[in-house]
C-alpha positions as CSV (number, residue, x, y, z in Angstrom):
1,X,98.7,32.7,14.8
2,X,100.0,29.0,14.4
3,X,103.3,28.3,16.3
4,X,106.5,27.0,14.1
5,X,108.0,25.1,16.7
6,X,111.1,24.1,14.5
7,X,111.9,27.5,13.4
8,X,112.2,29.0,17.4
9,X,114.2,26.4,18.6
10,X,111.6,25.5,20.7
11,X,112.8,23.1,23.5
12,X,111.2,21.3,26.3
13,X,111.0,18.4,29.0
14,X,108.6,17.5,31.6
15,X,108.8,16.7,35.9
16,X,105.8,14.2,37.1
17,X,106.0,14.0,40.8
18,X,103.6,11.1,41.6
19,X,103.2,9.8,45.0
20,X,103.6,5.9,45.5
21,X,100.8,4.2,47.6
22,X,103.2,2.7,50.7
23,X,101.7,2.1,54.0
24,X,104.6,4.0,55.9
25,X,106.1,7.4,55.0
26,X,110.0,7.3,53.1
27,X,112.4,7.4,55.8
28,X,110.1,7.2,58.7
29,X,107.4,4.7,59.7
30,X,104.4,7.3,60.1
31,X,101.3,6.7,58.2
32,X,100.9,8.1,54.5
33,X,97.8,9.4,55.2
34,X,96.3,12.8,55.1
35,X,94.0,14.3,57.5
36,X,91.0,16.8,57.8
37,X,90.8,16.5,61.7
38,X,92.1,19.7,63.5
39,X,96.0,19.3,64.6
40,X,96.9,18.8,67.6
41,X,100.5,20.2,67.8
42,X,102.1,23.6,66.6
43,X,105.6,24.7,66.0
44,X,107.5,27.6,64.8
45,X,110.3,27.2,62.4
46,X,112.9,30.1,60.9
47,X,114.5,28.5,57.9
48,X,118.0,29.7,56.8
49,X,119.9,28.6,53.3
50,X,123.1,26.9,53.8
51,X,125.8,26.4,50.6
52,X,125.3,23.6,48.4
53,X,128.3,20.4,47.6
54,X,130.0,23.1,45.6
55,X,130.2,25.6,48.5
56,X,127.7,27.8,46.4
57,X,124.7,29.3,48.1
58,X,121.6,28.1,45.2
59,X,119.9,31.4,44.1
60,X,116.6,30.3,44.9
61,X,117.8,29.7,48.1
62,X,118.9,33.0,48.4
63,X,115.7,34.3,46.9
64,X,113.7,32.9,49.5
65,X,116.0,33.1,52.4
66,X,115.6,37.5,51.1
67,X,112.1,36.9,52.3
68,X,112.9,36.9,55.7
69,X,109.7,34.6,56.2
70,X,108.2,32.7,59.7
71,X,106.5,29.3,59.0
72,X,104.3,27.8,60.9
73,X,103.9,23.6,61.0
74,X,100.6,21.7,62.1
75,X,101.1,18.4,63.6
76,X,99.4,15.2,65.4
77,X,100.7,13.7,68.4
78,X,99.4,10.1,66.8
79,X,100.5,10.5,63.3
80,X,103.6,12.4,63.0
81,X,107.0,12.1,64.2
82,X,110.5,13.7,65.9
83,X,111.7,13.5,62.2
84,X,109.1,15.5,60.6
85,X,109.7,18.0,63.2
86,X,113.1,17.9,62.0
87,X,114.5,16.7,65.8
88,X,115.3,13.2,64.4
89,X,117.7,11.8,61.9
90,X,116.1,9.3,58.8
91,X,115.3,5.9,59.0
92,X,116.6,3.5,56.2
93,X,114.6,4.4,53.2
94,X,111.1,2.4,53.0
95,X,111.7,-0.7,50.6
96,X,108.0,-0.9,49.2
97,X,108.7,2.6,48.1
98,X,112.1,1.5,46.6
99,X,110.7,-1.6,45.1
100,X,107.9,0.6,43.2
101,X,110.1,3.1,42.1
102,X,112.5,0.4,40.5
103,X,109.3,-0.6,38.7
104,X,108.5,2.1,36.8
105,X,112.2,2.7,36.1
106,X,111.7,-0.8,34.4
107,X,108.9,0.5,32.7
108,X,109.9,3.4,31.4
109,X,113.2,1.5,30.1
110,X,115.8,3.3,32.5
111,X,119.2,1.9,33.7
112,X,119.2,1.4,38.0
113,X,122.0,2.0,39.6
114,X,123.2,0.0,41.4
115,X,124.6,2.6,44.1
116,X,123.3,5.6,44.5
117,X,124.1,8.8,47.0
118,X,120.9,9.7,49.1
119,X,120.6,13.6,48.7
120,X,119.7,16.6,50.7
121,X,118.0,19.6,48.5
122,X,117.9,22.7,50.0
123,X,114.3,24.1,50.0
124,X,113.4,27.4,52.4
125,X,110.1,28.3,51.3
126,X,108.1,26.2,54.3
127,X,107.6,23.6,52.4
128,X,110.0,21.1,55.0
129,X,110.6,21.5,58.4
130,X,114.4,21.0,57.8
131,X,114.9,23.3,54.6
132,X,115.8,20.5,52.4
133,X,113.7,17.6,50.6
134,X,115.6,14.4,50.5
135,X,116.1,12.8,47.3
136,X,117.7,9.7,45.7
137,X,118.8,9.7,42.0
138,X,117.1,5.4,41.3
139,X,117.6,4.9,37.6
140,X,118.6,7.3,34.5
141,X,118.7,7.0,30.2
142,X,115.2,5.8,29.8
143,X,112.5,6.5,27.1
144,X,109.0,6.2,26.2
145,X,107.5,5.8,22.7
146,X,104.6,8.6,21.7
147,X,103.4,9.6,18.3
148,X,105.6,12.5,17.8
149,X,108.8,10.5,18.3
150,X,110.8,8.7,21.7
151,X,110.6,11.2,24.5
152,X,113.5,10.5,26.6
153,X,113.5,9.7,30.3
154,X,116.4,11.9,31.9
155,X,116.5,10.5,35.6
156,X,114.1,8.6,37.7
157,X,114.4,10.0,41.5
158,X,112.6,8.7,44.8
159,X,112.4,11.3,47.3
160,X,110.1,12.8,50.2
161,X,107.1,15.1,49.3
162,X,106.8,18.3,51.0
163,X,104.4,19.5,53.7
164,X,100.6,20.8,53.1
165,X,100.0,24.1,52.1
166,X,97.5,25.4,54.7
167,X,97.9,29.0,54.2
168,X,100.3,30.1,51.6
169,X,100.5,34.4,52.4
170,X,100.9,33.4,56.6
171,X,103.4,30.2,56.1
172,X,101.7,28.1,57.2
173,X,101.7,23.6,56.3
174,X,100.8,20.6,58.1
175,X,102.9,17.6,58.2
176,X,100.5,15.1,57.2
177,X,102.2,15.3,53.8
178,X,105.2,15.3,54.5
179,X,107.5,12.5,54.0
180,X,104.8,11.0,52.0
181,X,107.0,8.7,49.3
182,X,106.8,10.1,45.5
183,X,108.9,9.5,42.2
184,X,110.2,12.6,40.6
185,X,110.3,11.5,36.9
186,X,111.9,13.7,34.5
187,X,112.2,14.0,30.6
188,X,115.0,15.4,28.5
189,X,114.4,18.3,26.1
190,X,113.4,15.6,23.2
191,X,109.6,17.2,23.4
192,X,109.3,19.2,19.9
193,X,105.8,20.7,20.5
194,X,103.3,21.1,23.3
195,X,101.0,18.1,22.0
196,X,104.3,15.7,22.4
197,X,104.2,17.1,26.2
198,X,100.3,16.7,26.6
199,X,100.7,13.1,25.5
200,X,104.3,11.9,27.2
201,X,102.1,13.5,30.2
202,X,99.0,11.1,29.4
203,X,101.6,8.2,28.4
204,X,103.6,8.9,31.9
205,X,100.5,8.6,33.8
206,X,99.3,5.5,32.3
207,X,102.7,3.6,33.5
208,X,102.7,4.7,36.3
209,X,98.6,3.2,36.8
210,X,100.0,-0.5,36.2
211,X,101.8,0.0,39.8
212,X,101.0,1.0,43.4
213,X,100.6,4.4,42.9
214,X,98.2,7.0,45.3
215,X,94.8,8.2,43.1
216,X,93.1,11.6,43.4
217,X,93.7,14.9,43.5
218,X,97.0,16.3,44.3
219,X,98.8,12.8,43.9
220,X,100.5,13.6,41.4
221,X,101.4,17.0,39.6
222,X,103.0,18.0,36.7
223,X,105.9,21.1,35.7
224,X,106.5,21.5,32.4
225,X,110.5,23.1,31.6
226,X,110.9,24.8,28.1
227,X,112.9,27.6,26.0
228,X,113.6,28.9,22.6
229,X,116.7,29.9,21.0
230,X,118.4,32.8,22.8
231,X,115.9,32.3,26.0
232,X,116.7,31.3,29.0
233,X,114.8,28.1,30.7
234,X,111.4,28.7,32.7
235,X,109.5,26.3,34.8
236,X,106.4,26.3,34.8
237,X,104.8,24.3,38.1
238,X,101.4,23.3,39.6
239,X,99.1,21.4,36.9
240,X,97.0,19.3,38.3
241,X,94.8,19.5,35.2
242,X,96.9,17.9,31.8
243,X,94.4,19.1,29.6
244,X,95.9,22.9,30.6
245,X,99.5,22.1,29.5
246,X,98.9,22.7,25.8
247,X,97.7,26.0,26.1
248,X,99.7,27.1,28.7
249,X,103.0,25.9,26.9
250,X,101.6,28.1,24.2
251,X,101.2,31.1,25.8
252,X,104.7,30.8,27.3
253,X,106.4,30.3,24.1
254,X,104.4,33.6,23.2
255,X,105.9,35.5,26.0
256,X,108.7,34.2,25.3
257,X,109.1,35.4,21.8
258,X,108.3,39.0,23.1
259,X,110.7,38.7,26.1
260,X,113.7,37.3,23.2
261,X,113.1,40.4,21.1
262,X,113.4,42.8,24.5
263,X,116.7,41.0,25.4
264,X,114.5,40.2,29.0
265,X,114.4,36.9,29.0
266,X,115.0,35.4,32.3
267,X,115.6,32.4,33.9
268,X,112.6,31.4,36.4
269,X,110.1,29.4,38.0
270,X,106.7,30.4,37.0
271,X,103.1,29.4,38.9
272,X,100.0,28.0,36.5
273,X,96.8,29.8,36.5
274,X,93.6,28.5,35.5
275,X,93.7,30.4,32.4
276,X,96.9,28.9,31.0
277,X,98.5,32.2,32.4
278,X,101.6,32.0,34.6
279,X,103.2,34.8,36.9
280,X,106.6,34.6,39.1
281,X,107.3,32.2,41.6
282,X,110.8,32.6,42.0
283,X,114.3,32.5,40.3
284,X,115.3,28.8,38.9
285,X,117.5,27.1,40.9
286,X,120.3,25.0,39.7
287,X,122.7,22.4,40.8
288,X,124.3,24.4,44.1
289,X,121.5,23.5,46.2
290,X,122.1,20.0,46.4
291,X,124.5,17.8,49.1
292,X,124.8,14.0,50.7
293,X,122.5,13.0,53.3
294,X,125.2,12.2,56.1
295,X,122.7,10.7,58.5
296,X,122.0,7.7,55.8
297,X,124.4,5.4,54.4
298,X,124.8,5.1,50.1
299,X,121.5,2.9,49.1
300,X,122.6,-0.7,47.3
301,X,120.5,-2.0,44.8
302,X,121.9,-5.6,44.0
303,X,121.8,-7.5,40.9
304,X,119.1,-10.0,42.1
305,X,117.1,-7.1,43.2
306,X,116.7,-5.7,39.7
307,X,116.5,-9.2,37.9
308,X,113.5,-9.7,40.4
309,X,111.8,-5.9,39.4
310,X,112.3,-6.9,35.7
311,X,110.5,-10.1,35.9
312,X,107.8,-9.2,38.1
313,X,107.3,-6.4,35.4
314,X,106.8,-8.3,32.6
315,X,103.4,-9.9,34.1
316,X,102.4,-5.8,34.9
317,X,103.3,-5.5,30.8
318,X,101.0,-8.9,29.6
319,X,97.9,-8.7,31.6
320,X,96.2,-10.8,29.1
321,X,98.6,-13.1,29.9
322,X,97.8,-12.9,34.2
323,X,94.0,-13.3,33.6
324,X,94.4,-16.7,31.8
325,X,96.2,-18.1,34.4
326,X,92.9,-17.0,36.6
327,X,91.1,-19.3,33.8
328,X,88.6,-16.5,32.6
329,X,87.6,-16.7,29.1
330,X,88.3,-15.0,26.1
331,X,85.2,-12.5,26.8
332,X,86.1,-11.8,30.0
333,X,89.5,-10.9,29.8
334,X,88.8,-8.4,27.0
335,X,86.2,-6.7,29.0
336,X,88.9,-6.6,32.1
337,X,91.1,-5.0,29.7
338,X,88.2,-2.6,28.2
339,X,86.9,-1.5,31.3
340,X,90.2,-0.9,32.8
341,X,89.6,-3.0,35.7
342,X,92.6,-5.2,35.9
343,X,94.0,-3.5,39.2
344,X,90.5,-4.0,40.7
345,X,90.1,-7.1,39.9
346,X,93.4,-8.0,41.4
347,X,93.0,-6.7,44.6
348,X,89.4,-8.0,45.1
349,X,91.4,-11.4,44.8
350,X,93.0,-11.1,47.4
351,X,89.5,-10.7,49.3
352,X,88.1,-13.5,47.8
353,X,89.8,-16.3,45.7
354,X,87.1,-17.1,43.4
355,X,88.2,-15.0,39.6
356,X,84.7,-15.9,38.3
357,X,82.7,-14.0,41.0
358,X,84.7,-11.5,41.6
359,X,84.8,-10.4,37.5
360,X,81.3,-11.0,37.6
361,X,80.6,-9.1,40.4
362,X,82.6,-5.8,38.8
363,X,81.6,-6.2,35.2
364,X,78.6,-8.4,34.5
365,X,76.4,-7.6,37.6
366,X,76.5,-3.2,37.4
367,X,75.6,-3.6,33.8
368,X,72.8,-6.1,34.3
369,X,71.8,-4.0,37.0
370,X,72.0,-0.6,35.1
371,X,69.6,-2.1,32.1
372,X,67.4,-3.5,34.6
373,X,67.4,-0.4,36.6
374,X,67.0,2.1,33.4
375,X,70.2,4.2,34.2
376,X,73.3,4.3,32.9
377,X,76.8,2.8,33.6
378,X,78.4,5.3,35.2
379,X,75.4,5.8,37.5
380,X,75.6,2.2,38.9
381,X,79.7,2.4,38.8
382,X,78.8,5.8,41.2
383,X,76.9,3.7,43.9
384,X,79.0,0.7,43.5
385,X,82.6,2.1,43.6
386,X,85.1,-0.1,44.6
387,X,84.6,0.2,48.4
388,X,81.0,-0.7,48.5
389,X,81.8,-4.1,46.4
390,X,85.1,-4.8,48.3
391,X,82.5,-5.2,51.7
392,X,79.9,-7.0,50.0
393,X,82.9,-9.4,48.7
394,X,84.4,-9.2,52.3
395,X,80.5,-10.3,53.3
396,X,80.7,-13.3,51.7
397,X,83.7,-14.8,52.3
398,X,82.3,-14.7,55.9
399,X,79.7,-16.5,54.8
400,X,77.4,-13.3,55.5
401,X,76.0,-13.3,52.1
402,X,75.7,-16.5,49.9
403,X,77.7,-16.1,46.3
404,X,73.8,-16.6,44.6
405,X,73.0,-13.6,46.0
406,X,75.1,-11.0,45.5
407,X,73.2,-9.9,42.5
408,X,70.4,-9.1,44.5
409,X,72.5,-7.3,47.3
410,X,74.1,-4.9,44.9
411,X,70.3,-4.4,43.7
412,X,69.2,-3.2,46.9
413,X,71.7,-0.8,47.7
414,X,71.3,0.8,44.5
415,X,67.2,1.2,45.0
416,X,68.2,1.9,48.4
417,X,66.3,-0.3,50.4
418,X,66.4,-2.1,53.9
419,X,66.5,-4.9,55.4
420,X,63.4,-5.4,57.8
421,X,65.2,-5.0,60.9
422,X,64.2,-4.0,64.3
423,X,64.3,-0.7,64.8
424,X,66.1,-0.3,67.8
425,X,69.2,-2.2,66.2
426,X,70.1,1.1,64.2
427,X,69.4,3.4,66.0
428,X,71.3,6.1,66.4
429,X,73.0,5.6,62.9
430,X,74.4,9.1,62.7
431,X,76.6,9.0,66.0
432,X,78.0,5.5,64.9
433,X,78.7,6.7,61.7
434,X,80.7,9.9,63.1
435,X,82.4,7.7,65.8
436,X,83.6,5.3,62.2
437,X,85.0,8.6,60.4
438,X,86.4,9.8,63.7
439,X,88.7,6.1,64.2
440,X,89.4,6.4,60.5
441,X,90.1,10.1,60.3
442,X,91.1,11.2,57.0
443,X,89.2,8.9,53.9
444,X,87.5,10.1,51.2
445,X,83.8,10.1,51.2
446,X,83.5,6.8,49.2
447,X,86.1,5.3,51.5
448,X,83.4,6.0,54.7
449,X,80.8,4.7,52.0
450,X,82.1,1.5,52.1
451,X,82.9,1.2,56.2
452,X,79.6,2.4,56.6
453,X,77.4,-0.5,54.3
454,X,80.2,-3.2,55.9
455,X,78.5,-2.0,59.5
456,X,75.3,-1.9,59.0
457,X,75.3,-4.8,56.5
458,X,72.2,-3.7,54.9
459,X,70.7,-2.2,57.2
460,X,70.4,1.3,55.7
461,X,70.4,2.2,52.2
462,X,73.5,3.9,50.0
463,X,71.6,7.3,49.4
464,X,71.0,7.3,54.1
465,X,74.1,6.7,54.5
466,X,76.0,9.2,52.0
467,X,73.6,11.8,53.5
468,X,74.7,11.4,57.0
469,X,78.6,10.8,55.3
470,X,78.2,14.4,54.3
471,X,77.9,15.9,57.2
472,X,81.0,15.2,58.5
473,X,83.5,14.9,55.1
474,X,83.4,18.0,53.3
């Protein structure tokens, strides 16, 4: 049976948490890293809830505080820090993670304030050390344009992410995550139907791609927040697939119907299933959990400091506009745009300052290569990801490999030959490529792909080298 949306009151807003790609971690100068090496420190933490600004004790708070629960934190010596142990106060907050958040408040047409009160959120389920996330109200009163009408842009946060679920039932997380900087961005209750939601989520995500944002799974997750007339508010958390919020809005809203009629409506948190489904988390908490960092003085975002964001964003808003000044043609800058490749492009630049080669080498070179070779596209795009043509551009600018033949380079890593080399200059390829992933512990495979072909140079072929890759990166 076909929804009326209208007729139940239907109401309902969106939270995208999406972490920002900064070198250091918000309000300490670890690495933003995560890692799939074994910790090397423990500790035990008892988290208790304390009362809110308004001298209230948050009910989710005291939901989880019921539990009585032990948590358990994974560390390393190298990589994490006295304040992620909670046994150190904050840094000032990182300003690449400020100047990126005050970017896509830009974006997303939001007013920045200019002073702002850093934030302490009490959270007790494990997820922080602490038991509280700190957070920072950046901009508010923003909107975005999708088919259905303006969805409006409630409040724009910057604030900590929360440590690594390792094992949910024992309590146990690993601090690699934590501290990891991420936006909180969410809507007001202007989204009239779950195919608005489904595309403010698509039209969300597609800002926040024009700026330094972390890519992959579990960078950034979606909760979706909606009710009907004489229901309370649920939350539903943990998409990591958009393509599941339609139906699972819709089988909410069909609960909910059945829970109005009852009179048991409640207001909650709910957990996503794979099947749309959703089952209890916890009670919804409200304002009381939140009060002021003391250890941090009130952020300051001058005048200058937004006039600077706003211009900066205009270029991010006109990339046709950038790639001219590069002096590509006409041709070139619509397949750029096309192909989504714009952010690629711009960061190979800064590898090599040559616009022709490097937009040749990303667009005109995989395609020649994929007709020549019989396969398709997405085949060649698979071989040559980004890391493997970053090295071979990072090859010639050190005069490694001359610009006329980088055609021919690409070729040969994608039929997977080798260079006729001695063989005792490679031997022993798999413990050099361990001792690479060990001194970068934590890339993805392609990441390794690409450290890998800048060692050897050639030496062995894509297909050796992923082999061997897999052995060590699950």
């Amino acid at each position: 049976m076909e929804l009326d949306y209208v007729k139940l009151g239907f109401k309902s807003g969106l939270e995208i948490h999406q972490q920002l790609d900064s070198p250091r971690k918000l309000f300490c100068h670890c690495p933003s890293i995560l890692r799939k090496d074994e910790p090397d420190v423990i500790i035990k933490r008892k988290l208790h809830m304390v009362a809110g600004e308004s001298g209230e004790v948050d009910i989710a708070a005291a939901h989880e505080a019921s539990l009585a629960k032990d948590f358990v934190y994974q560390g390393y010596s190298d990589t994490n820090c006295l304040l992620e142990y909670d046994e150190s106060p904050p840094y000032i907050i990182d300003p690449i993670s400020l100047k990126i958040a005050m970017q896509i408040a830009v974006l997303l047409n939001c007013k920045i304030l200019p002073i702002t009160q850093i934030m302490r959120k009490t959270v007790i389920d494990g997820s922080n050390t602490s038991g509280f996330q700190r957070t920072a109200l950046i901009a508010k009163d923003g909107f975005i344009e999708t088919f259905h009408g303006k969805t409006g842009i409630a409040t724009l946060c910057l604030e900590e992410d929360s440590a690594r679920i390792i094992d949910k039932d024992k309590g146990v997380f690993r601090l690699d995550r934590l501290g990891i900087p991420l936006v909180e961005i969410a809507t007001d209750a202007s989204i009239k139907n779950p195919q608005q939601a489904k595309e403010t989520a698509l039209k969300l995500g597609e800002i926040l791609r024009m700026v330094n944002v972390k890519r992959g799974l579990g960078t950034i997750r979606q909760d979706v927040n909606l009710s009907i007339a004489n229901g309370e508010r649920v939350e539903i958390k943990g998409f990591q697939d958009i393509r599941n919020i339609e139906r699972a809005m819709e089988i909410e809203t069909a609960r909910q119907i059945e829970l109005v009629k009852t009179g048991r409506s409640i207001a909650e948190v709910r957990n996503v299933l794979e099947d749309g489904n959703s089952r209890f988390l916890r009670p919804l908490p409200g304002a009381a959990r939140m009060y002021p960092e003391t250890d941090l003085p009130l952020l300051k975002i001058s005048r200058q400091m937004i006039d600077d964001i706003k211009k900066e964003v205009k270029e991010l808003e006109n990339p046709e506009e950038q790639l001219k000044k590069h002096g590509l043609n006409q041709d070139m800058i619509s397949l750029l745009l096309k192909s989504k490749k714009v952010e690629e492009f711009k960061e190979f630049l800064e590898i090599i300052e040559n616009p022709q080669i490097v937009a040749k080498t990303i667009l005109l070179f995989p395609k020649e290569i994929a007709s020549k070779e019989k396969k398709s596209l997405e085949e060649i795009e698979k071989i040559l990801n980004s890391d493997v043509l970053g090295n071979v551009l990072e090859s010639v600018k050190k005069g490694k490999i001359h610009e006329s033949e980088i055609k021919r380079v690409l070729l040969g890593i994608v039929r997977g030959e080798e260079k006729e080399e001695p063989k005792e200059k490679i031997e022993n390829i798999e413990e050099k490529i361990e001792k690479i992933i060990k001194e970068k512990q934590g890339l993805s495979a392609n990441a390794y792909m690409g450290l890998v072909m800048k060692e050897f140079s050639g030496k062995i072929s894509g297909s050796e080298a992923m082999q061997i890759i897999r052995k060590f990166v699950k």
